[in-house]
NULUM-778236 format. One record per residue (C-alpha): residue number from 0; residue in one letter; x negated, y, z negated. Coordinates in steps of 0.02 Angstrom, whole numbers, always signed. Layout:
BEGIN
+-----+-----+--------+--------+--------+
|   n | res |      x |      y |      z |
+-----+-----+--------+--------+--------+
| NUM |   A |      X |      Y |      Z |
...
+-----+-----+--------+--------+--------+
***
This chain:
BEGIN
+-----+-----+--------+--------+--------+
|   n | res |      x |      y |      z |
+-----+-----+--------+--------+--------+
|   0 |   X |    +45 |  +1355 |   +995 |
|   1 |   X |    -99 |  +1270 |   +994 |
|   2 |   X |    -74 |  +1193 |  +1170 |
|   3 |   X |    -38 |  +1371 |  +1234 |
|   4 |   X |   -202 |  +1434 |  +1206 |
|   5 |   X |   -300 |  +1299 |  +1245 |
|   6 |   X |   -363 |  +1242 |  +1071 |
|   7 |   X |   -259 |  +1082 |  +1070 |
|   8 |   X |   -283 |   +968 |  +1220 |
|   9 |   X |   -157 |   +844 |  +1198 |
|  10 |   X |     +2 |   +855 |  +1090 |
|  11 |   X |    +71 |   +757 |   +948 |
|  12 |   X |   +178 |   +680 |  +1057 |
|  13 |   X |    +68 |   +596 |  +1178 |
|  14 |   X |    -61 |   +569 |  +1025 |
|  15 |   X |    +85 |   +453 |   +934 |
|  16 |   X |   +116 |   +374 |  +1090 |
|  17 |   X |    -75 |   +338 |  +1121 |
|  18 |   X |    -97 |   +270 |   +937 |
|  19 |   X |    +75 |   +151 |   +943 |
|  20 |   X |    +15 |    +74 |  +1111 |
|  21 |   X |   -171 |    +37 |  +1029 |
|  22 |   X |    -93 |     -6 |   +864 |
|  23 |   X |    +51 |   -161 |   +963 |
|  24 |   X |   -110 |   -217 |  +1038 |
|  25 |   X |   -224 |   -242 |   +888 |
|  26 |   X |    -81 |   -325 |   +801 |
|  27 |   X |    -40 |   -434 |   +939 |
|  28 |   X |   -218 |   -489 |   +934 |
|  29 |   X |   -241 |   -510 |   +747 |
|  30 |   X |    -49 |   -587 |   +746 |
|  31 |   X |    +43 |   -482 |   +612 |
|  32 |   X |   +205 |   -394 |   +652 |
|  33 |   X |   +229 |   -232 |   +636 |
|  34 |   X |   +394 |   -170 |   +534 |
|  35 |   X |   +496 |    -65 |   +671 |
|  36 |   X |   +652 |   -167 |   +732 |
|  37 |   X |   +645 |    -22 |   +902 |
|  38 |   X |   +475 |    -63 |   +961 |
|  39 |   X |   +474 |   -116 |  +1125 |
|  40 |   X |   +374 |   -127 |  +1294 |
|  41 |   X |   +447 |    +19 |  +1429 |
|  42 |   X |   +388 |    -58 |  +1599 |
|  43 |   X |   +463 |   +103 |  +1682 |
|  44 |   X |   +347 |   +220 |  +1558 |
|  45 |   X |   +212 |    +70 |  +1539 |
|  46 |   X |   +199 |   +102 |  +1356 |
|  47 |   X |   +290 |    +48 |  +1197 |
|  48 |   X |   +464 |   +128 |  +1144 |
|  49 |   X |   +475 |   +159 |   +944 |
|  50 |   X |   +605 |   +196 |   +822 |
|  51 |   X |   +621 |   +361 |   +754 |
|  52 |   X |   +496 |   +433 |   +611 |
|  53 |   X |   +569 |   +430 |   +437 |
|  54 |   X |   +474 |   +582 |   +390 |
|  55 |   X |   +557 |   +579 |   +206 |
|  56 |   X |   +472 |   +420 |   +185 |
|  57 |   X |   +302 |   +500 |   +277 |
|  58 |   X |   +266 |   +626 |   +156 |
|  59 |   X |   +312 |   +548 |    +32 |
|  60 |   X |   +179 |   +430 |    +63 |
|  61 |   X |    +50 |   +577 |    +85 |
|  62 |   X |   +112 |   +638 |    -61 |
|  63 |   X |    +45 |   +459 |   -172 |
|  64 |   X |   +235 |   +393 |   -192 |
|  65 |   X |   +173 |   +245 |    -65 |
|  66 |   X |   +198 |    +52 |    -88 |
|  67 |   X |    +11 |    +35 |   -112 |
|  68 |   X |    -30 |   +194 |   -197 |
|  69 |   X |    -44 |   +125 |   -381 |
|  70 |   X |   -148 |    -16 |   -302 |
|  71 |   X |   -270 |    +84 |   -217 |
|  72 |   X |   -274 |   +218 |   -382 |
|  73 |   X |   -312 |    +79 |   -489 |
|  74 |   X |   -450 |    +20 |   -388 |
|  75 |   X |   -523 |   +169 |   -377 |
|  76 |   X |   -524 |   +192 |   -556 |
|  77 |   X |   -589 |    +40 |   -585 |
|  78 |   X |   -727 |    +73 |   -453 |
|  79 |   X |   -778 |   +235 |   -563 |
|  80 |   X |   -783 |   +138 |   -705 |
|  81 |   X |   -896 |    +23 |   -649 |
|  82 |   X |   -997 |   +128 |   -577 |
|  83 |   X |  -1044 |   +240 |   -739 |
|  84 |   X |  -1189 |   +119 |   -772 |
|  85 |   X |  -1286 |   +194 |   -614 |
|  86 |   X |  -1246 |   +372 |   -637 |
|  87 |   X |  -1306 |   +344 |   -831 |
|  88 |   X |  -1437 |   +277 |   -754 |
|  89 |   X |  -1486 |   +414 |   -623 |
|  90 |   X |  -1450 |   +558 |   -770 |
|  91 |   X |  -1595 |   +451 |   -856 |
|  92 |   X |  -1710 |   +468 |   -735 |
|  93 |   X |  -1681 |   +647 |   -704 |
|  94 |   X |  -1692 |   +710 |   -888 |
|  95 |   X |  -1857 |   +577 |   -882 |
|  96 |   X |  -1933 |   +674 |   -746 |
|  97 |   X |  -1887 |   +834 |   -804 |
|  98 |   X |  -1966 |   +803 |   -988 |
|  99 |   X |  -2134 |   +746 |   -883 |
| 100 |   X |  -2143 |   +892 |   -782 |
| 101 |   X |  -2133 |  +1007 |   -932 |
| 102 |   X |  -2255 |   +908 |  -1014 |
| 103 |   X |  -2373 |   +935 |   -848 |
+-----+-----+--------+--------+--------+
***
């Protein structure tokens, strides 16, 4: 619907298609693989053919049941944790500068 009244410029489609051909050519260029047994070069289409988009396994991702999902939770736990010292820190200041504007 978008497409139809002009909002959207380019659809999903062509967007996927854009990001899988950018994506084979970082990879190729770092040198890791990337885990779909389909992907493949087109030379008729000059761009890459893909398998077909497990979208159970998609939002289910999105939805925090991913492979790294504890991983990254955990870090950022542990990142808020560590962190506490500077905002007990900043809280200091405030209530510091609020007590010597009173006292102004």
């Amino acid at each position: 619907q978008g497409m139809r009244w002009g909002i959207k410029r380019v659809s999903n489609d062509t967007l996927r298609q854009r990001f899988v051909d950018a994506t084979v050519a970082q990879a190729k260029v770092l040198g890791v693989s990337l885990p779909d047994p389909d992907l493949a070069w087109n030379d008729e289409r000059q761009a890459h053919d893909f398998g077909t988009i497990d979208w159970a396994e998609f939002w289910a991702v999105v939805g925090g049941d991913g492979p790294c999902n504890q991983e990254r939770l955990a870090k950022r736990v542990k990142a808020w944790d560590d962190g506490a010292w500077v905002r007990e820190a900043a809280q200091a200041h405030a209530r510091k500068q609020a007590t010597r504007a009173q006292a102004a």
